[in-house]
N, C-alpha and C positions, 0 to 999 in steps of 0.2 A: 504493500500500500504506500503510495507517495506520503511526504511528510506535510504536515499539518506548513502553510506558509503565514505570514501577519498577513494581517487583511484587517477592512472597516467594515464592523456591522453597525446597523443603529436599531433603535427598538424602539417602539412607538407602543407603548401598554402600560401595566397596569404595576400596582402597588398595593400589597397587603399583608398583613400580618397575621399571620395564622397560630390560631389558638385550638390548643393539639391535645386532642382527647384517646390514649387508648383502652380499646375496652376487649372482651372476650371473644364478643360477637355484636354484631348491630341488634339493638334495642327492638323491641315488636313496639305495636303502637301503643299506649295506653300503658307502658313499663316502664319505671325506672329501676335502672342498671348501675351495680356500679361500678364504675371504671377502672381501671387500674396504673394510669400514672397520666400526667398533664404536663406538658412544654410550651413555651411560644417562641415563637420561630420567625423571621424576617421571609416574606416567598410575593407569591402574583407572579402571573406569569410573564409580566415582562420584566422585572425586574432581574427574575429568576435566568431567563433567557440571555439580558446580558451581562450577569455575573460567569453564567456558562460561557458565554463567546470570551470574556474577559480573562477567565483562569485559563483558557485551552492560548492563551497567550495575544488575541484577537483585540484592535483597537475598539470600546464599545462606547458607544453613546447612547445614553438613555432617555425618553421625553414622557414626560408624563407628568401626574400630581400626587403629592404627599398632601396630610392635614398641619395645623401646626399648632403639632401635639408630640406628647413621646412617642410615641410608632412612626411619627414623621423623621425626627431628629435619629433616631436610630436607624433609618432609612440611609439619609444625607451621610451618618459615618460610616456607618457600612458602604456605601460607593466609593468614599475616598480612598478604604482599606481594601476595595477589591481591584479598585484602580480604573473603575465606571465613569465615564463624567459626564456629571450631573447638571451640567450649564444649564439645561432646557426642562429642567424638574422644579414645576411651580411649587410653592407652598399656598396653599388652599387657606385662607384667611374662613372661612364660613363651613368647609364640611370636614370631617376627620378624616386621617390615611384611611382605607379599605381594610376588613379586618374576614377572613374566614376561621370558620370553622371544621375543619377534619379529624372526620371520626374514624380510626384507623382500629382494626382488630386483629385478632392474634394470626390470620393467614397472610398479614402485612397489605389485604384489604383495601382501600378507604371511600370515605362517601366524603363530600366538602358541602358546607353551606359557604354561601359568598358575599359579601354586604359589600357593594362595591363604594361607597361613602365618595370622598373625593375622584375615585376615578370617573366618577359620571359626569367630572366637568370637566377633562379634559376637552378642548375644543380645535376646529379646524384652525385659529387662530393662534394657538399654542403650536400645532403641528408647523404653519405657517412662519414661527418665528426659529424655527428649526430647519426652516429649506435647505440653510447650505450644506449640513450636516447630512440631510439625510441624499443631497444633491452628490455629494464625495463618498458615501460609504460604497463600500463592494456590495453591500447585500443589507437591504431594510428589511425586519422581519416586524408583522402587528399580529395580535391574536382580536380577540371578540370579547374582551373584557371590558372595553373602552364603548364610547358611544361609535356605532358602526361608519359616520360620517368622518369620524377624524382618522380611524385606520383608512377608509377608505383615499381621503384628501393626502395622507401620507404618500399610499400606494400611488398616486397620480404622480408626484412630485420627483417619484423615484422612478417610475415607468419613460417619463415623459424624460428625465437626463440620462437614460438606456441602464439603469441599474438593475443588478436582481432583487425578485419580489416575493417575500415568503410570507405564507398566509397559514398561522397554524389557526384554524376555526374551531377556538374553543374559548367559552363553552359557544355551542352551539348558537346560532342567530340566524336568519335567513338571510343572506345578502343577493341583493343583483346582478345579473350577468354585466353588466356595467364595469363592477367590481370586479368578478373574478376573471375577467377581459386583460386586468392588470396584475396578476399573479402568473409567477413563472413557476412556483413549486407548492401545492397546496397540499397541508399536513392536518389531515383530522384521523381522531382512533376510528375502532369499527363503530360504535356507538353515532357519532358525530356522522362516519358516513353515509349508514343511514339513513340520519336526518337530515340531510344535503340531498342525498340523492335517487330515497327511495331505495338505495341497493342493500338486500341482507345482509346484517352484520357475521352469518355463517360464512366459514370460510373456502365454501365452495362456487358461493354468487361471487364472495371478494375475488377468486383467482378466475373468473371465467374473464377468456382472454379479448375477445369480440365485446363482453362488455367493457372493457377497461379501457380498449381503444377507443370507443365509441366515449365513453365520460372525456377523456382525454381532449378528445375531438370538440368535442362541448362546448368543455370549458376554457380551451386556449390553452391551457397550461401545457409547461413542458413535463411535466410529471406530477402524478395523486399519489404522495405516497400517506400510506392507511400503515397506524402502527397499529400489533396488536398481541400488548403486553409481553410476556416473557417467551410467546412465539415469535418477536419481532418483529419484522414490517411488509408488507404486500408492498411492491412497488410498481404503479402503474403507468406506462408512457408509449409510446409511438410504436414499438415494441412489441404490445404486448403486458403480458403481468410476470412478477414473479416474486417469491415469498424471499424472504432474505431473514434467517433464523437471528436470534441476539441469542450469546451467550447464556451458558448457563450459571446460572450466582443463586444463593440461599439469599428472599427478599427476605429485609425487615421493614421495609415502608416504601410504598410506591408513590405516596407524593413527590412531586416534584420530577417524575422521571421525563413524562412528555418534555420537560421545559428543556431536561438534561440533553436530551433526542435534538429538540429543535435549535437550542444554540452551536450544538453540535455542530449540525448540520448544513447551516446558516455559515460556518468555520468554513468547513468542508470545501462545500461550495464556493467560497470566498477563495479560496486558496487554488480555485480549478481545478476541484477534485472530480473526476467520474460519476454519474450520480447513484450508482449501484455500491462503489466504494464510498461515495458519501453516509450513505442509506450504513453502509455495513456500521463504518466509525463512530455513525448517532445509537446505534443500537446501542453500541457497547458502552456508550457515554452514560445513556437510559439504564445498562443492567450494571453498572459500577453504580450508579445515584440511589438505588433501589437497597445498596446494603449497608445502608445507615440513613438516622434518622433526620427529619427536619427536611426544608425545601431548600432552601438557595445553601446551607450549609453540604449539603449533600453532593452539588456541583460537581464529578469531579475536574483535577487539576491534568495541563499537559501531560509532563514528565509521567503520571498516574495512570495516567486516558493511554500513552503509547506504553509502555508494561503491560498493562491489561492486555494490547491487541498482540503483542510479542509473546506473550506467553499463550494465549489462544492461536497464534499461527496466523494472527491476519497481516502480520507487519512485519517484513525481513528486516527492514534499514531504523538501524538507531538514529535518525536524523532526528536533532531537536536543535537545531537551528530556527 
């Protein structure tokens, strides 16, 4: 596998602090359970996304809003210390940082509630005052945590100076062909694709190969890739489909792993990687985040990220340049 290169991502998403509940099994309705340990954790998936591009050694720029409040201010030092810059991260004078809640159980599980607080003001105007930033990176990536007009307004910005465009669509939104006109690589799980596209989340509708072309075809994009969990990724494009396995690792928490996957990959790509070899690198990036806890804590690091694939057999050359 070629070696990871610098490259510019920027990130246009979201902020929140997740308030981490483990428990044995998820709750039936009408029960209280009790848990068995509580953490809180810095995560959102765009935040998460470019702390991932940022440790894998990647220039990241991050847009978005904090509250200002303590989960904000803990925000603002954790970028300094991950080496994020923060230029284009409003502080929200009227709503608080975003805060979820995931409920994580003993098969390492999770379900999240999401109160997105300050992210819901991110605006196209915010995006706007980020043109040049997201005008120079290699690769802008937004998700659907934000109001769907400022991801969208980002994507223009970045389509229309010839950059790459990654759309992870989550959680779930319904967005216009308009939109995804402007994405070059679009990342939802099986869940998500579904609800995009009407196609079975069974992984016999995800690998039929005439339908993959045909989505493809669609929606513009140069590739669908569908992750799905510790099976790893379906990747769909011009091509054809094909499953591309992730590693195998003992989970203790799957939060955070999609974000692990998509800065990954966003890297990857940046660097002019392959998109099948890209696909492969984010898996691994997704099944190293998975064995330890917490979102953006869990990220892993370069020098980490290429051990892991060297001792799996996907990486001959110790290149860490």
């Amino acid at each position: 596998m070629e070696a990871l290169k610098r490259c510019k991502v920027a990130v246009v998403g979201s902020f929140v602090t997740d308030l981490v509940v483990h428990v044995p099994r998820r709750p039936r309705a009408g029960e209280s359970l009790m848990g068995t340990s509580f953490a809180i954790y810095l995560g959102g998936k765009g935040i998460n996304q470019a702390v991932a591009a940022a440790r894998l050694r990647a220039i990241a720029h991050m847009i978005g809003r904090v509250g200002n409040d303590q989960f904000g201010e803990s925000f603002l030092r954790a970028m300094e210390e991950e080496g994020v810059n923060g230029e284009f991260v409003v502080i929200d004078q009227e709503e608080g940082t975003g805060i979820g809640m995931p409920v994580i159980d003993d098969e390492g599980s999770n379900s999240i509630i999401f109160i997105p607080r300050a992210n819901t003001k991110v605006s196209v105007q915010d995006v706007e005052r980020a043109r040049a930033v997201i005008e120079d990176a290699d690769v802008l990536t937004v998700q659907l945590e934000l109001p769907v007009e400022a991801s969208h307004a980002a994507a223009r910005i970045a389509k229309d100076a010839g950059r790459t465009v990654v759309l992870n669509c989550a959680p779930y939104h319904p967005i216009g062909d308009d939109f995804l006109r402007l994405v070059d690589y679009l990342i939802p799980n099986e869940v998500e694709a579904e609800q995009l596209f009407g196609i079975s989340k069974e992984k016999e509708d995800l690998l039929d190969s005439a339908k993959a072309r045909s989505l493809v075809k669609e929606t513009g994009c140069k590739a669908i890739v569908v992750t799905v969990g510790e099976e790893g990724s379906i990747l769909m494009d011009a091509k054809g489909v094909r499953q591309i396995p992730a590693p195998s690792v003992q989970a203790v928490d799957t939060v955070g792993a999609g974000d692990a996957f998509v800065g990954a990959f966003c890297v990857a790509v940046g660097s002019g990687m392959e998109i099948a070899k890209a696909v492969e690198l984010a898996n691994a990036a997704g099944a190293l985040s998975v064995t330890r806890h917490g979102a953006m804590p869990s990220m892993p690091g370069r020098d980490e990220l290429i051990d892991f694939l060297m001792r799996t057999g996907k990486m001959k050359d110790r290149t860490r340049e």
